[in-house]
C-alpha positions in Angstrom: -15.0 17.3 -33.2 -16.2 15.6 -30.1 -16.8 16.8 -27.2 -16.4 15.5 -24.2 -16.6 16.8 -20.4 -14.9 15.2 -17.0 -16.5 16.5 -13.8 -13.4 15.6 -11.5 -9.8 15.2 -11.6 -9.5 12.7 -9.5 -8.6 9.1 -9.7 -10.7 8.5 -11.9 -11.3 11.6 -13.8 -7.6 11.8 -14.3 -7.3 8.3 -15.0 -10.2 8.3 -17.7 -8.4 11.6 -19.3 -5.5 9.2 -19.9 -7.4 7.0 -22.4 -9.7 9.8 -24.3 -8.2 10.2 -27.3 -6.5 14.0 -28.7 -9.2 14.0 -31.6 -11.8 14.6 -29.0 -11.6 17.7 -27.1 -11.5 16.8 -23.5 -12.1 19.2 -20.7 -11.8 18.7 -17.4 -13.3 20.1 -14.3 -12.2 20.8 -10.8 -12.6 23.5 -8.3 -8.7 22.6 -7.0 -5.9 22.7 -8.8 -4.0 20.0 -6.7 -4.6 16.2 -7.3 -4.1 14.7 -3.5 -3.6 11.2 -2.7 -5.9 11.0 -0.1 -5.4 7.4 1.1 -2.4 8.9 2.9 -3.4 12.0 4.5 -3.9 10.7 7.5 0.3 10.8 7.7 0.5 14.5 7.8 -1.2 14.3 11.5 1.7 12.8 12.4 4.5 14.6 10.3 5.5 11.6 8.3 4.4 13.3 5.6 4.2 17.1 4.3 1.0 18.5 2.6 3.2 19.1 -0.5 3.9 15.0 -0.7 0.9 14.2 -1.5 -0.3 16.0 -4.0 0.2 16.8 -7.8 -0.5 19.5 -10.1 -4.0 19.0 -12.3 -3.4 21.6 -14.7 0.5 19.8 -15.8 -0.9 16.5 -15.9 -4.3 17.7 -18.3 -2.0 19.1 -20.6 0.5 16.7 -21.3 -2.8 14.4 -21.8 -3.6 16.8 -24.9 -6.8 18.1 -22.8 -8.0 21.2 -21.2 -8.0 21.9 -17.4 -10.5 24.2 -16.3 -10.6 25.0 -12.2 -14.1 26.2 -11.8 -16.9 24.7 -9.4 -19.5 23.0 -11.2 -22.9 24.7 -10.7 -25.6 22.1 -12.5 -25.3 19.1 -14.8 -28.2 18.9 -17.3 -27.9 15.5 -19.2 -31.0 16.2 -21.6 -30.0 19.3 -22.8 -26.3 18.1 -22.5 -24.3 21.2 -20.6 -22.4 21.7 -17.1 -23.0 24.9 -16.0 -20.1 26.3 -14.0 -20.1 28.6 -10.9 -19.7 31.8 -12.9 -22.9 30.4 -15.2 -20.7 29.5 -18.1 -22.0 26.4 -19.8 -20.1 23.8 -21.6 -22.0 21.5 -24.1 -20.9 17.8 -24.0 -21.3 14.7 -26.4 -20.5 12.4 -23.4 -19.9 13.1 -19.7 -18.2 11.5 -17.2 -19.5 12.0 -13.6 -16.4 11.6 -11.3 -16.1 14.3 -8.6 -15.7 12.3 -5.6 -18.4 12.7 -2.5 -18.1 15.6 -0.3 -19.0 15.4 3.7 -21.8 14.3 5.5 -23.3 15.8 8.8 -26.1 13.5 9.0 -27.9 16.3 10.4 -25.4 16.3 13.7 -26.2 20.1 15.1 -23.2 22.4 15.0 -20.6 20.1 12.7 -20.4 21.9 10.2 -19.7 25.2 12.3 -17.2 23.3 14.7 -16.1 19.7 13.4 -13.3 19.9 11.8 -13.4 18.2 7.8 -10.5 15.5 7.9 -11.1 15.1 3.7 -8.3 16.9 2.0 -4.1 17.5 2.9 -5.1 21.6 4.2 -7.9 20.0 6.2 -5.0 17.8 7.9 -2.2 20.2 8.1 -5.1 22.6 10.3 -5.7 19.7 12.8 -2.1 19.5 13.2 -1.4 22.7 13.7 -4.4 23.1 16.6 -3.5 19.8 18.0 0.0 21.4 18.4 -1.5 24.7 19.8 -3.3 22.6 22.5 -0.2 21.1 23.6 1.9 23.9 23.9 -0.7 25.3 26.3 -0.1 23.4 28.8 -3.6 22.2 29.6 -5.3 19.2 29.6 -7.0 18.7 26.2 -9.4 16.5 24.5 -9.9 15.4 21.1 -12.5 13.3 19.7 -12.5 11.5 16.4 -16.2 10.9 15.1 -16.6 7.7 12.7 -14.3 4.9 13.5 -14.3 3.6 10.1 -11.1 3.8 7.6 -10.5 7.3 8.2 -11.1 8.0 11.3 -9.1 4.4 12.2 -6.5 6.1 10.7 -6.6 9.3 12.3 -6.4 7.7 15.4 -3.4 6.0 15.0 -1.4 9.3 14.1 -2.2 11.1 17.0 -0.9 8.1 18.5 2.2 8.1 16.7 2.8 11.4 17.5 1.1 12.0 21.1 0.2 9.1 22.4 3.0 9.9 25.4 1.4 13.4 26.4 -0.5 12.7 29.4 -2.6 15.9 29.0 -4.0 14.6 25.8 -7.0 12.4 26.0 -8.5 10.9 22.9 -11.9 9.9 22.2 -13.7 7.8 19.5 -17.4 8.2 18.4 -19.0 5.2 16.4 -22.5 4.6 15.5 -22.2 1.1 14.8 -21.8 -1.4 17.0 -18.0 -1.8 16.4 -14.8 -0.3 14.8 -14.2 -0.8 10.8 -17.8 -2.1 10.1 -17.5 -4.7 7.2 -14.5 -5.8 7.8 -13.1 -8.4 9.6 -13.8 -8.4 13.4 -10.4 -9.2 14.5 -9.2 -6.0 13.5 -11.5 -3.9 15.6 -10.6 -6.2 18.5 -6.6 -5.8 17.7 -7.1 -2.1 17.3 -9.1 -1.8 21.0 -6.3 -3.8 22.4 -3.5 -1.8 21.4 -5.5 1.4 22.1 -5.6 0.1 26.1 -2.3 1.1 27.6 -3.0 5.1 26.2 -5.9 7.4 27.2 -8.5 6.3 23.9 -11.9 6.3 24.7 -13.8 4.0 22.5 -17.4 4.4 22.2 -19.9 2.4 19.5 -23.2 1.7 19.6 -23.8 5.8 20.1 -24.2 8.5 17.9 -24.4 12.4 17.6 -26.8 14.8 18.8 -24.7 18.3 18.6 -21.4 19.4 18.3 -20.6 22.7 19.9 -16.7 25.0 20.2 -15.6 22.4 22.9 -18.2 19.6 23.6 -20.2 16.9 22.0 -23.4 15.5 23.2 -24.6 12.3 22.4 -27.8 10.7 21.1 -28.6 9.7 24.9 -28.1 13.4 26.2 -24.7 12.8 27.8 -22.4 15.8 27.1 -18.5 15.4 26.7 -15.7 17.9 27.0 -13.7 18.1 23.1 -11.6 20.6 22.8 -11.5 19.7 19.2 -13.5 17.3 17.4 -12.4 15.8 13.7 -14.7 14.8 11.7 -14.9 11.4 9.1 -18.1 10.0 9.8 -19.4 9.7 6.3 -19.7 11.0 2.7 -22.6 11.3 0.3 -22.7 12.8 -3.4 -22.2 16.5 -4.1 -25.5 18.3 -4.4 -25.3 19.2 -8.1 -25.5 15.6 -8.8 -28.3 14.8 -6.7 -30.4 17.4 -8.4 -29.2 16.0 -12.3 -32.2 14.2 -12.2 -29.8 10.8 -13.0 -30.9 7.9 -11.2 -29.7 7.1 -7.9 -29.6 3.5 -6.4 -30.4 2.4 -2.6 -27.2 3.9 -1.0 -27.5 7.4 -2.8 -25.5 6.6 -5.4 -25.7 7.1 -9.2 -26.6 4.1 -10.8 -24.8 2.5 -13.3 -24.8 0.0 -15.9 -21.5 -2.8 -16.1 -20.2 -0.8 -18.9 -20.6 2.5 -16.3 -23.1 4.1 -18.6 -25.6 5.6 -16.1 -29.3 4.1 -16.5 -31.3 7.0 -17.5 -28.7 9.0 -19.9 -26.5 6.4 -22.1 -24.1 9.8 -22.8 -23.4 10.3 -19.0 -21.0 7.8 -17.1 -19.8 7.9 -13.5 -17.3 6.3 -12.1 -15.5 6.3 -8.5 -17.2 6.7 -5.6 -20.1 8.3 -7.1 -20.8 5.3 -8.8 -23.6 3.3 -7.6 -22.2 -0.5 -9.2 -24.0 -3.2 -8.3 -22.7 -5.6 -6.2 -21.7 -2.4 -4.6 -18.0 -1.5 -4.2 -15.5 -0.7 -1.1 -14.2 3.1 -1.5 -10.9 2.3 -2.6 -8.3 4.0 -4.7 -7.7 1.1 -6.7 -11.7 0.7 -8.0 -11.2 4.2 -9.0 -8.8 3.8 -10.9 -9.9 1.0 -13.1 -13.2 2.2 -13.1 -11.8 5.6 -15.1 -9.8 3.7 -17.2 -12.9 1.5 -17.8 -15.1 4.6 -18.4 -12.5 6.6 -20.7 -12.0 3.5 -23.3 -15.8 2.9 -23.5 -16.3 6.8 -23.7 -14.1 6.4 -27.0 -16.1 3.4 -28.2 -19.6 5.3 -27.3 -18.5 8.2 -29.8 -17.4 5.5 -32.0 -20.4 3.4 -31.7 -18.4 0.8 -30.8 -19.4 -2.3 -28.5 -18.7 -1.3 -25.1 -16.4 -3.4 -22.3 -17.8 -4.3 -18.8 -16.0 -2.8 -15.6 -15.1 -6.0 -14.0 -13.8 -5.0 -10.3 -10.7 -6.0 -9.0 -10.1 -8.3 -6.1 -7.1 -6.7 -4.4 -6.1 -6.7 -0.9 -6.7 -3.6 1.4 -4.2 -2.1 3.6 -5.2 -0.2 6.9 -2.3 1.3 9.3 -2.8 2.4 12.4 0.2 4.8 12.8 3.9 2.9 14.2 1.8 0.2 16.3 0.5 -2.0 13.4 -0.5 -2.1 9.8 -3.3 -4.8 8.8 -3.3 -6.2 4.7 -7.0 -7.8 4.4 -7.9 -9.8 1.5 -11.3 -11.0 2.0 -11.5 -12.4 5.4 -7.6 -13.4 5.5 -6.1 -10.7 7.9 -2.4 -10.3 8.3 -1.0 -7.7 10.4 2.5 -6.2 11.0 4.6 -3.3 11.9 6.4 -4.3 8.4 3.6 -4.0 6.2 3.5 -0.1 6.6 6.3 -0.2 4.5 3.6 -2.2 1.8 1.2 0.5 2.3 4.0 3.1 1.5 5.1 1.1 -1.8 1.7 1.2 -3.2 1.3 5.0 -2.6 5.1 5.5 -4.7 3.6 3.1 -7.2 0.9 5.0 -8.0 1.9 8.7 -7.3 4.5 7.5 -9.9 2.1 6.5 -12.4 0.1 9.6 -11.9 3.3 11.9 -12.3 3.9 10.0 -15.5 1.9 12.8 -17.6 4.0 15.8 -15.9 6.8 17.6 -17.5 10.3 15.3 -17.0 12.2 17.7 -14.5 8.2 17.4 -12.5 8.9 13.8 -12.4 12.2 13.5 -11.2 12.1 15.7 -8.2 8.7 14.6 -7.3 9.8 11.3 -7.1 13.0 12.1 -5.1 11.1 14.3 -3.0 8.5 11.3 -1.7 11.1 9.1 -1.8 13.5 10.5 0.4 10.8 11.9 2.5 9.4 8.4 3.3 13.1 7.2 3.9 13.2 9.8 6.6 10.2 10.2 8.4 9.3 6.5 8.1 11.1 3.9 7.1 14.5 4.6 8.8 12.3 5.7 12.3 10.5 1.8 12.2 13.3 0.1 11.0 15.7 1.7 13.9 12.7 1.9 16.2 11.5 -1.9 15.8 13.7 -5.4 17.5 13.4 -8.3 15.1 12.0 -10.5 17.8 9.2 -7.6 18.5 8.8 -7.5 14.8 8.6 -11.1 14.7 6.1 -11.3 18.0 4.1 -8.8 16.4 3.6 -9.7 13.0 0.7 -12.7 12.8 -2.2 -13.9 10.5 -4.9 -12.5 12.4 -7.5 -14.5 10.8 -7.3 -17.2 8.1 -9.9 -17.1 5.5 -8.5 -20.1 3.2 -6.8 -20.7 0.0 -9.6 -19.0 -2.2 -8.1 -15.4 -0.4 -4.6 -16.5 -1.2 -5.1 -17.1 -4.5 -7.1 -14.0 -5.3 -4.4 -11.9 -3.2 -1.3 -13.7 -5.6 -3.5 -12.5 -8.7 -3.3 -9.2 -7.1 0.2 -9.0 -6.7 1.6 -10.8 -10.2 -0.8 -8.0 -11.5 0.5 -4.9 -9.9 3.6 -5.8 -10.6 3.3 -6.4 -14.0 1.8 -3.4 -15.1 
């Protein structure tokens, strides 16, 4: 029998497991038992979600997939020899691999952020910051906090504290970019719609500056000025975990491993990778979605390989992105077409139902049912019902534009999208 091994159960480790077939033996590795769905975690800041919402449970799902789960850190990957070596030295031997364990945090060499930023990259990260953001309230004092990275993430974060605190005085919020702007890459107009709602709270937005060290309740910057943070949160960037790096697999400009259109990495055709590790060229937005398809992608052609089988091409999808920024607006960008609207939260909360639902499909039925009733009703009450009672049509209406207009090329491509997902 073939063997096959999946470093990650992730969106696309999980994903791929669903297409390996049950003549191969299929393990899978992760050091958590919990699947998260991470584009949302930025909700439990807030309380509109519970760290329990948003995750599922890896070792269910592998097993109704036919497979074997196996929650162990992965120590080493050796492509020519073919084995993973695990944290306790264990070793697994492979026919193929699939490389798909996500990135892990970057400090960029910040002094003290590892020590005293706090990681904003998984649902216990969140619920901590919530719970210290709450401890600095009930003190009584006036606090700061300070987001570092004003890119997705850290966008997000922001607009949860503002959700929740934005009408404690004591509470002052700051935002750390090294770019020139918010949300590099996308659209300007949403950086300058984001600044301008920020005005009327106490946000502090600063680009163009970086990081020199981060210490129990400051920050200096890269031009000596130090800054009062009584707790800083940190999502300024990612890069691939370390036993990766050292696999002696090829890595493209951006740190990345390199991959072929079928998702066969270039130096070892029995090694794949696929999500963010993934180094496709032209190269990708981290998105769920391209996760997703990129598993699905890698499992079928992982069958083929062991078949010798022609392989398919990963053709990425051209779907639109949604960004919220807590209760003040949500922003759907499909190329450089921007639409924003309090309404369109309610978009953003659809897609995460759709796929936690599709995800859940592999988990025993009584798993299903009250999973899906759980997120459900949760999202009923701590969201929908609070902006539908919260929000005036006409405010609705004043506040719900096309940002920018990017033609009928971005229409198209966004109806695709949609007649798609819905279809599936």
């Amino acid at each position: 029998m073939k063997s096959v091994v999946i470093v990650g159960a992730n969106f696309a480790g999980l994903s791929a497991a669903s297409q390996l077939a049950s003549t191969i033996d299929v393990k899978v590795i992760d050091s958590q038992a919990n699947f998260e769905w991470t584009p949302n975690i930025h909700e439990i800041l807030s309380g509109v979600k519970q760290e329990t919402s948003v995750f599922l449970e890896r070792p269910k799902i592998v097993a109704r997939l036919g497979h074997q789960f196996i929650q162990k850190p992965v120590l080493q990957i050796d492509p020519e020899e073919q084995r993973i070596t695990l944290a306790d030295n264990s070793r697994l031997a492979f026919d193929a691999c699939l490389l798909a364990p996500g990135l892990s945090r970057n400090n960029h060499g910040v002094s003290g952020a590892e020590e005293y930023a706090e990681n904003f990259r998984t649902a216990q990260d969140v619920t901590r910051i919530r719970s210290k953001v709450e401890a600095l309230c009930r003190s009584g004092k006036a606090f700061s906090v300070t987001v570092v990275g004003g890119g997705f993430t850290g966008i997000e974060a922001l607009g949860e504290l503002l959700r929740r605190y934005r009408k404690n005085s004591r509470m002052s919020i700051r935002v750390i970019e090294r770019d020139s702007r918010l949300l590099a890459g996308q659209p300007a107009v949403i950086a300058e719609d984001i600044t301008r709602l920020c005005q009327p709270f106490n946000v502090d937005i600063r680009c163009g500056v970086g990081l020199k060290q981060v210490t129990r309740s400051s920050i200096v910057l890269d031009t000596g000025e130090k800054l009062e943070s009584d707790l800083t949160i940190w999502t300024a960037g990612t890069k691939i975990p370390e036993f990766v790096r050292n696999s002696g697999l090829q890595l493209d400009a951006g740190e990345m491993v390199e991959v072929q259109e079928n998702l066969q990495t270039r130096a070892f055709s029995n090694v794949f990778a696929a999500g963010d590790v993934a180094g496709f060229s032209p190269a990708l937005s981290k998105q769920a979605y391209h996760a997703l398809d990129m598993g699905s992608i890698a499992g079928r052609n992982i069958n083929r390989y062991l078949k010798n089988q022609p392989m398919r091409s990963f053709v990425p999808a051209d779907k639109p992105i949604a960004l919220a920024f807590g209760d003040l607006n949500t922003y759907l960008i499909q190329q450089q077409t921007v639409f924003a609207s309090p309404l369109l939260a309610t978009a953003k909360e659809a897609v995460y139902q759709l796929y936690m639902t599709q995800l859940s499909r592999s988990l025993p039925l009584q798993d299903i049912g009250g999973g899906l009733l759980n997120r459900a009703f949760g999202s009923m009450r701590n969201l929908l019902i609070p902006e539908v009672s919260r929000l005036k049509i006409l405010d609705v209406l004043r506040r719900s534009k096309v940002l920018q207009w990017g033609g009928l090329d971005d229409i198209e491509a966004f109806s695709r999208a949609m007649l798609i997902t819905a279809t599936r």
